[in-house]
mmCIF file of the N, C-alpha and C atoms, coordinates in Angstrom:
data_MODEL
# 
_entry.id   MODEL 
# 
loop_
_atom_site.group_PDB 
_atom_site.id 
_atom_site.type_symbol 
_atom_site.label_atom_id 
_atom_site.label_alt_id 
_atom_site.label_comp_id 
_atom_site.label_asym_id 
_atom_site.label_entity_id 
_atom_site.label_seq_id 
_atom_site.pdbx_PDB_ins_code 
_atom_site.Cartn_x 
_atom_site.Cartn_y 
_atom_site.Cartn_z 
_atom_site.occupancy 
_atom_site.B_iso_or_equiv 
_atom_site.pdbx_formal_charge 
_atom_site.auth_seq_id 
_atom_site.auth_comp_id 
_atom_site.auth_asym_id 
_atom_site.auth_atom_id 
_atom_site.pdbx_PDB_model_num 
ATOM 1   N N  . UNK A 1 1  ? -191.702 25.331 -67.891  1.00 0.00 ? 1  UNK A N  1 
ATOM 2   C CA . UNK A 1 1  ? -190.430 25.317 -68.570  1.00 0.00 ? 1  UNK A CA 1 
ATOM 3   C C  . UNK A 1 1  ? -190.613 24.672 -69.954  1.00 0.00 ? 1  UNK A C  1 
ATOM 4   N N  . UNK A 1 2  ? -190.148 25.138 -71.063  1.00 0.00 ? 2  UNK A N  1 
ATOM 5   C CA . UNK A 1 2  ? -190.353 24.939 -72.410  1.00 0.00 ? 2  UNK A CA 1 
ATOM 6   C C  . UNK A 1 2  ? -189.605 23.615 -71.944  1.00 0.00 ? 2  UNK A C  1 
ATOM 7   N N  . UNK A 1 3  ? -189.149 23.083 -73.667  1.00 0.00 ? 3  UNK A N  1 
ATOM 8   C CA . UNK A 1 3  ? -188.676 21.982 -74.229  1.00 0.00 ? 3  UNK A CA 1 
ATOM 9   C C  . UNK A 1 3  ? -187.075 22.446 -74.485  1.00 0.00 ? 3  UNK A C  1 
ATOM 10  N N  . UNK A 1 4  ? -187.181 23.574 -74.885  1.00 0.00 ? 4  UNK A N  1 
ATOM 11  C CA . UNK A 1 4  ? -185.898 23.981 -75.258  1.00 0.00 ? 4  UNK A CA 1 
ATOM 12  C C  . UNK A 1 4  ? -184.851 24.035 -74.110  1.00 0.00 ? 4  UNK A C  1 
ATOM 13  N N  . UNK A 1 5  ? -185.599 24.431 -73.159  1.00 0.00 ? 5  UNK A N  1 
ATOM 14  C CA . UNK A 1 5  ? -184.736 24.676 -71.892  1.00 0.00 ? 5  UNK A CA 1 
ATOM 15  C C  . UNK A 1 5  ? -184.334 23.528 -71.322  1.00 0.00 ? 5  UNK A C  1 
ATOM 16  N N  . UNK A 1 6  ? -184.966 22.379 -71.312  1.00 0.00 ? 6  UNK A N  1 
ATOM 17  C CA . UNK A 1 6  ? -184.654 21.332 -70.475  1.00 0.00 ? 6  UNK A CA 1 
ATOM 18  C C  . UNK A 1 6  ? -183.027 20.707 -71.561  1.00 0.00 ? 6  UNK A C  1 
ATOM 19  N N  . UNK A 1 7  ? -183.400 21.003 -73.067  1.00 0.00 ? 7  UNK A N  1 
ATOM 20  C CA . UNK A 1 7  ? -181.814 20.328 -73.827  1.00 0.00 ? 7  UNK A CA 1 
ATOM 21  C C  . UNK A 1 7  ? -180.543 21.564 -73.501  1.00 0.00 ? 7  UNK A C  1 
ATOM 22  N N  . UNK A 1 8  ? -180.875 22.809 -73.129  1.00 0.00 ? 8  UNK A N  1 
ATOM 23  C CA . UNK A 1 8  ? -179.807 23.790 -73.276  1.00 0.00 ? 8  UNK A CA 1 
ATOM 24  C C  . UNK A 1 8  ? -179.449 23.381 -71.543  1.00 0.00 ? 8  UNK A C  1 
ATOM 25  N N  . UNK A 1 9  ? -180.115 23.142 -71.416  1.00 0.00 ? 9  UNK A N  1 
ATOM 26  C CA . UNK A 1 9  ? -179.217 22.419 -69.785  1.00 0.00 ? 9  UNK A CA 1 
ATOM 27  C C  . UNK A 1 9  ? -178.783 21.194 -69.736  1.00 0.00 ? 9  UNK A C  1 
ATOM 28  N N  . UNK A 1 10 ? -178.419 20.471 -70.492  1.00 0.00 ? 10 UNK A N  1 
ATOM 29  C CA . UNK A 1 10 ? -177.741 19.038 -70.911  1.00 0.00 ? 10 UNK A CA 1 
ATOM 30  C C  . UNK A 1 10 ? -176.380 19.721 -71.855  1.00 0.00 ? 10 UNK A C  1 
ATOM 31  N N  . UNK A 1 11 ? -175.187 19.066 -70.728  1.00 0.00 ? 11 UNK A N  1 
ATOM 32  C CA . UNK A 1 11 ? -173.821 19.753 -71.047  1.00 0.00 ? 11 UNK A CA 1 
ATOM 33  C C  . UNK A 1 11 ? -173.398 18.752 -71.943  1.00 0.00 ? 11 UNK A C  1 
ATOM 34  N N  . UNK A 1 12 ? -172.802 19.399 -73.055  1.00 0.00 ? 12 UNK A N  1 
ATOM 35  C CA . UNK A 1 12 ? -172.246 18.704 -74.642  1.00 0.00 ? 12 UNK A CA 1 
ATOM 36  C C  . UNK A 1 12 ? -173.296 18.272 -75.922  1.00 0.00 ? 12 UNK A C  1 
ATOM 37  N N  . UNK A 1 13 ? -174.318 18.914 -75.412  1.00 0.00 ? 13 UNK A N  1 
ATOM 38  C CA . UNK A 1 13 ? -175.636 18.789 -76.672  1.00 0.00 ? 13 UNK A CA 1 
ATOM 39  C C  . UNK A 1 13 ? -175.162 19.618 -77.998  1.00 0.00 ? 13 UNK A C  1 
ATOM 40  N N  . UNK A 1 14 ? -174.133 20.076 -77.302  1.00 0.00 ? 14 UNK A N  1 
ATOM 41  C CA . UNK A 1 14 ? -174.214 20.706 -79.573  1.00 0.00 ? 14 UNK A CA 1 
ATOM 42  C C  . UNK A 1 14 ? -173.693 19.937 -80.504  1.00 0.00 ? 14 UNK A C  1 
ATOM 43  N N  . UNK A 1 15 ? -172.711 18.638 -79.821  1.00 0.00 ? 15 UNK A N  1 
ATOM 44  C CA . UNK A 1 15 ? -172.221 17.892 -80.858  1.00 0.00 ? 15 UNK A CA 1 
ATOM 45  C C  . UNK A 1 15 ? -173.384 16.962 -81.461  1.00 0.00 ? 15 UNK A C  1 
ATOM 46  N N  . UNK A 1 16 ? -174.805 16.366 -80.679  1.00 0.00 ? 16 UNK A N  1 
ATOM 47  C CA . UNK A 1 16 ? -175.008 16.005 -81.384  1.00 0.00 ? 16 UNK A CA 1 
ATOM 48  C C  . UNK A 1 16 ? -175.926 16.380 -82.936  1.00 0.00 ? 16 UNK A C  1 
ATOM 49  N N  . UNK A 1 17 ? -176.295 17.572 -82.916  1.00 0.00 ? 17 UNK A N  1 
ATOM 50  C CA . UNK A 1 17 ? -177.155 18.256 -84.715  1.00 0.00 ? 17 UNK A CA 1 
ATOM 51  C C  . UNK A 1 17 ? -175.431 18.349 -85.625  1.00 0.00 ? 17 UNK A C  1 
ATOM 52  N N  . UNK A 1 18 ? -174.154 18.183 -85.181  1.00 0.00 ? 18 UNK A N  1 
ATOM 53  C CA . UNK A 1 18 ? -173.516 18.419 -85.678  1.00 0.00 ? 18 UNK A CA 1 
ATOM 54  C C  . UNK A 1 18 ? -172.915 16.825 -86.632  1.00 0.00 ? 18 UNK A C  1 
ATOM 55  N N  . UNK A 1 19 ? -173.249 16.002 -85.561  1.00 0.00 ? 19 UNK A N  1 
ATOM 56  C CA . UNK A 1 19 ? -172.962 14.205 -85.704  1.00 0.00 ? 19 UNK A CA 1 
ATOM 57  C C  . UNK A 1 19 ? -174.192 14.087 -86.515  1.00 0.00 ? 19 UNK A C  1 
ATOM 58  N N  . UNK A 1 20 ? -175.463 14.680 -86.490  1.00 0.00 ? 20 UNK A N  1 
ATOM 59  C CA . UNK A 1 20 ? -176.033 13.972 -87.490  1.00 0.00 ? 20 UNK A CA 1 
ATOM 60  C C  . UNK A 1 20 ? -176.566 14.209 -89.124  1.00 0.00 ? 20 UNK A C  1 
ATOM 61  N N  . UNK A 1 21 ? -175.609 15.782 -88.862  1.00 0.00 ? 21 UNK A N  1 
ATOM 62  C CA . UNK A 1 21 ? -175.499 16.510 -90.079  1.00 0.00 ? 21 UNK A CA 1 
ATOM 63  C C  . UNK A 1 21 ? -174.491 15.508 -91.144  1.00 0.00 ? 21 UNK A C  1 
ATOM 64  N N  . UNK A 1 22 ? -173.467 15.044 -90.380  1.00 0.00 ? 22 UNK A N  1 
ATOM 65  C CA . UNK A 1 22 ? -172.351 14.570 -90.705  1.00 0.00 ? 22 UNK A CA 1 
ATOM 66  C C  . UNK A 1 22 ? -172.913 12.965 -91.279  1.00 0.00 ? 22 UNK A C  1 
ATOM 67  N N  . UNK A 1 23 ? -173.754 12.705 -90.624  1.00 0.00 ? 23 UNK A N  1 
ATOM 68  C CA . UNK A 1 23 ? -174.100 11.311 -90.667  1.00 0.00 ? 23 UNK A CA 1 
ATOM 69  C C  . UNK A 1 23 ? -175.301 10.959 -92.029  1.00 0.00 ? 23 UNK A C  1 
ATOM 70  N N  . UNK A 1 24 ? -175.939 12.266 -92.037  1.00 0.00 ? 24 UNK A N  1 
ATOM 71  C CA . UNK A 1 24 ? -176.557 12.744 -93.413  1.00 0.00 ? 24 UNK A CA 1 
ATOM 72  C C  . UNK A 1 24 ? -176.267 12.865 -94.521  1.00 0.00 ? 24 UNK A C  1 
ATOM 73  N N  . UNK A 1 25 ? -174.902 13.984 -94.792  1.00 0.00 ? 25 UNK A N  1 
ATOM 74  C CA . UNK A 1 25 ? -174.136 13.987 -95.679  1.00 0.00 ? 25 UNK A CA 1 
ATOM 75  C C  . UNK A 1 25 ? -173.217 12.901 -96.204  1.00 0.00 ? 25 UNK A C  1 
ATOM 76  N N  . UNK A 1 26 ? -172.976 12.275 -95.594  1.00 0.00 ? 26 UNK A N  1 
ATOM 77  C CA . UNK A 1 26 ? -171.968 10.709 -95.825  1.00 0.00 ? 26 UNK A CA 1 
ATOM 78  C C  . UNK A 1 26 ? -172.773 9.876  -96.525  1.00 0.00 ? 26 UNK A C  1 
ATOM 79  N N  . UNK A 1 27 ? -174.033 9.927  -96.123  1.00 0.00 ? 27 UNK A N  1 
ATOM 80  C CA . UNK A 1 27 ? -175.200 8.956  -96.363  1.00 0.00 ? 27 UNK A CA 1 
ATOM 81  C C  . UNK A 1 27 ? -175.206 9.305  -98.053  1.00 0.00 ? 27 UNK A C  1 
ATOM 82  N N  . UNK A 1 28 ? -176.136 10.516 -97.988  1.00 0.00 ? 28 UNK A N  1 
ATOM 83  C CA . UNK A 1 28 ? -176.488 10.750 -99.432  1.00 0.00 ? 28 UNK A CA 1 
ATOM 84  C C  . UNK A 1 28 ? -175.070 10.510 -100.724 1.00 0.00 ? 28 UNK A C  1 
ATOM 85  N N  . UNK A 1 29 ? -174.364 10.904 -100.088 1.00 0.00 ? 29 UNK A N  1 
ATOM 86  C CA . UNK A 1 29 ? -172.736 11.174 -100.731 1.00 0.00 ? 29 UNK A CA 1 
ATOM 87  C C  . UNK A 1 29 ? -172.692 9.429  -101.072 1.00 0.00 ? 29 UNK A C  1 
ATOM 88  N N  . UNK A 1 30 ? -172.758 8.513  -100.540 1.00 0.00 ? 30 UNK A N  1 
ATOM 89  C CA . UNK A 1 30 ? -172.582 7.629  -100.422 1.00 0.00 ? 30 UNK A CA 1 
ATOM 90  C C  . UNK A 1 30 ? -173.513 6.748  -101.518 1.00 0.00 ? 30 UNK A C  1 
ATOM 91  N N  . UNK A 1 31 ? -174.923 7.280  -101.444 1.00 0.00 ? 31 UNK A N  1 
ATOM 92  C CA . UNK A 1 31 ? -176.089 6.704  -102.258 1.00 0.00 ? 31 UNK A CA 1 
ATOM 93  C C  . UNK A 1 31 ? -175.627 8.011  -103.526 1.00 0.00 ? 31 UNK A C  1 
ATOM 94  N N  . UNK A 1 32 ? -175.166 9.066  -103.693 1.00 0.00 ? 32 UNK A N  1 
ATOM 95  C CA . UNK A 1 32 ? -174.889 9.621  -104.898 1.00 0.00 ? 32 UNK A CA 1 
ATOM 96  C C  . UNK A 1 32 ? -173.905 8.447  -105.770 1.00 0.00 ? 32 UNK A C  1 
ATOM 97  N N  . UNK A 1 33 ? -173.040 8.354  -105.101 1.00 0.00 ? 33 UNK A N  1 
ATOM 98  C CA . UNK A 1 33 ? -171.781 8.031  -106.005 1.00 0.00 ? 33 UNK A CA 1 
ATOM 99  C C  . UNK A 1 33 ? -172.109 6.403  -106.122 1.00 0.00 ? 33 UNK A C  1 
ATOM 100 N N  . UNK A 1 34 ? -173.140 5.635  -105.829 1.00 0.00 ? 34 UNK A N  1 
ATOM 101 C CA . UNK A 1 34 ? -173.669 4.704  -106.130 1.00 0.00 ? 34 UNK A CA 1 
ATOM 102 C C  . UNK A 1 34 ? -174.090 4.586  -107.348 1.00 0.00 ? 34 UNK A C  1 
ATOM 103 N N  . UNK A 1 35 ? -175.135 5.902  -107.503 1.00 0.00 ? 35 UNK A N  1 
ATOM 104 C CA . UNK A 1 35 ? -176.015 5.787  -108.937 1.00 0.00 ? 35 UNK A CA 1 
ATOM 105 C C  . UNK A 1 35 ? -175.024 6.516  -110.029 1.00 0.00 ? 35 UNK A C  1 
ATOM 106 N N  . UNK A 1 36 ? -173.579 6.936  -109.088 1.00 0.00 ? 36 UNK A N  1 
ATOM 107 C CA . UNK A 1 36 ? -173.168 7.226  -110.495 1.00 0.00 ? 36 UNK A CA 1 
ATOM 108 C C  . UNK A 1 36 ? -172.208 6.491  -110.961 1.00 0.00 ? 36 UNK A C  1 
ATOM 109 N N  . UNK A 1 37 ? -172.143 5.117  -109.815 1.00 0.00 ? 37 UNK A N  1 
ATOM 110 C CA . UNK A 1 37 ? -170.979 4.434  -110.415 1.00 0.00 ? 37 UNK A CA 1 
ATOM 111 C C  . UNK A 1 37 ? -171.566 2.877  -110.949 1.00 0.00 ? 37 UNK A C  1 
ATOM 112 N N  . UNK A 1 38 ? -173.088 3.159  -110.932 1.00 0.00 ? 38 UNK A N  1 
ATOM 113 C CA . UNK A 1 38 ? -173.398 2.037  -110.996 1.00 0.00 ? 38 UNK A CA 1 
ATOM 114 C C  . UNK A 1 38 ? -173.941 1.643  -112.162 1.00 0.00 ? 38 UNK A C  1 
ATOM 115 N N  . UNK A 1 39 ? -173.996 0.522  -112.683 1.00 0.00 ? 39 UNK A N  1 
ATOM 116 C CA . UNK A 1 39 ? -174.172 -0.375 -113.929 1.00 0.00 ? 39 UNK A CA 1 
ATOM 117 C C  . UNK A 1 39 ? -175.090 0.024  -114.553 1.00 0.00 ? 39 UNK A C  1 
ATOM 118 N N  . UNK A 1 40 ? -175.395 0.567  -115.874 1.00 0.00 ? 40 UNK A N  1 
ATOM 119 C CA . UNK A 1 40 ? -176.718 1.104  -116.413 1.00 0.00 ? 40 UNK A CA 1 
ATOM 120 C C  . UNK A 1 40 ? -177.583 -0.161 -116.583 1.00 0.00 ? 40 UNK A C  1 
ATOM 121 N N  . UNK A 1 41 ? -176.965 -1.431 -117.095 1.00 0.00 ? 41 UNK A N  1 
ATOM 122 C CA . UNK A 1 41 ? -178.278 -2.399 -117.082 1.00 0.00 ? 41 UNK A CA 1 
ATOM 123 C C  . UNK A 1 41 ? -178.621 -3.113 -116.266 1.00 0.00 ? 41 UNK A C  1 
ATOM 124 N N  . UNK A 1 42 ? -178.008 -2.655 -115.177 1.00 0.00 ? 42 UNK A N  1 
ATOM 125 C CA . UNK A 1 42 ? -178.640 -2.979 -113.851 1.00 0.00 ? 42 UNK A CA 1 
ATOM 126 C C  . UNK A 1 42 ? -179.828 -2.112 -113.253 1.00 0.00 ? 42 UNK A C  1 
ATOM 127 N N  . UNK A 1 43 ? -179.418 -0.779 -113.479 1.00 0.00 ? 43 UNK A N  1 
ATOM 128 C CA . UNK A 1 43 ? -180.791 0.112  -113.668 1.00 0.00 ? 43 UNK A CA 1 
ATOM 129 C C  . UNK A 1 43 ? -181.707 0.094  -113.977 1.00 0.00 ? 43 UNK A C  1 
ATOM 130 N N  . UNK A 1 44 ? -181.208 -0.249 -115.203 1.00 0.00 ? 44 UNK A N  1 
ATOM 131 C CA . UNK A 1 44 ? -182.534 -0.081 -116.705 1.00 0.00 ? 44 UNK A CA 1 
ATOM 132 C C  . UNK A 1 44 ? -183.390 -1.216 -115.758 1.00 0.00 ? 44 UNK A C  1 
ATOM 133 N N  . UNK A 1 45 ? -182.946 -2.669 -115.218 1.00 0.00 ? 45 UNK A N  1 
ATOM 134 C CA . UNK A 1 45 ? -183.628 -3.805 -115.078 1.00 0.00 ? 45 UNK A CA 1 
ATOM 135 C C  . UNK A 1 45 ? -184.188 -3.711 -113.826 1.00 0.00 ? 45 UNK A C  1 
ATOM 136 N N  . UNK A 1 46 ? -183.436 -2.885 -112.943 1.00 0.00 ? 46 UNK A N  1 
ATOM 137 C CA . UNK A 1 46 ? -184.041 -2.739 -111.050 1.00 0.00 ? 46 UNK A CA 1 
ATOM 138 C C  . UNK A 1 46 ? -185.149 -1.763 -111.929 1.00 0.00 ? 46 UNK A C  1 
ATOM 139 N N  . UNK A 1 47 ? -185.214 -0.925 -112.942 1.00 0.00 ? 47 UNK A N  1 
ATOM 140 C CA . UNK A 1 47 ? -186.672 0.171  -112.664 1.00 0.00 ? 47 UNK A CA 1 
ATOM 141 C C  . UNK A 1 47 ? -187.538 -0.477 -113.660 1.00 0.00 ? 47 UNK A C  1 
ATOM 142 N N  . UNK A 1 48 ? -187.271 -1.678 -114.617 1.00 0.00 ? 48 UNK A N  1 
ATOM 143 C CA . UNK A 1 48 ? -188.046 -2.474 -115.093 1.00 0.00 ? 48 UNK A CA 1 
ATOM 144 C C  . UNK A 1 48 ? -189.234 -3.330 -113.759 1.00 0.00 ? 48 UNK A C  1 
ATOM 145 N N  . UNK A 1 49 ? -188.950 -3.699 -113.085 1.00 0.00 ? 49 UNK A N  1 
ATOM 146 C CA . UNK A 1 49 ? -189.197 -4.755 -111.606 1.00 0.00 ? 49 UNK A CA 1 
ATOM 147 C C  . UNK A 1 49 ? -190.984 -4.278 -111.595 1.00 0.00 ? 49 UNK A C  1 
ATOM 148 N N  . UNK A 1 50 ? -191.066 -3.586 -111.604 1.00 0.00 ? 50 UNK A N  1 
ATOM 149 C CA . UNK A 1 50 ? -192.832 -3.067 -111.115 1.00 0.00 ? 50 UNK A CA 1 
ATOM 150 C C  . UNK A 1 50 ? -193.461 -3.262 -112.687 1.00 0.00 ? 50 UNK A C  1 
ATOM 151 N N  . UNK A 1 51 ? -192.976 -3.120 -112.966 1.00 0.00 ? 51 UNK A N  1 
ATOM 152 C CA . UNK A 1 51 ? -194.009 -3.290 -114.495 1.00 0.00 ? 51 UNK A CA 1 
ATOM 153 C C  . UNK A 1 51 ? -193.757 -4.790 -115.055 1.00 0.00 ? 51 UNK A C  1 
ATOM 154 N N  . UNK A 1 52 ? -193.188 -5.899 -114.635 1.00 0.00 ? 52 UNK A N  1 
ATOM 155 C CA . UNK A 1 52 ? -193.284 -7.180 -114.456 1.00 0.00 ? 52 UNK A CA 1 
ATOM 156 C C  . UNK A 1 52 ? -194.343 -7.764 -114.510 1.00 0.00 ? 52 UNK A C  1 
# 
């Protein structure tokens, strides 16, 4: 018996690729509107840090 077969016999498995699609998109959405709401000379100085 494959792999596949043993999850298509576990009743209510489709919500979860759907919860973590959701949980993906929130994420990035979340780290987007960060860098676009966030302080340029705080930038400029967090991507200064390695060349210190």
């Amino acid at each position: 018996m494959k792999f596949i077969n043993y999850l298509e016999s576990i009743t209510g498995i489709g919500v979860y690729p759907l919860v973590s699609l959701f949980i993906f998109f929130i994420f990035f959405l979340g780290v987007g509107l960060y860098v676009i709401k966030a302080d340029k000379a705080h930038i400029k100085e967090v991507s200064n840090i390695p060349l210190d």
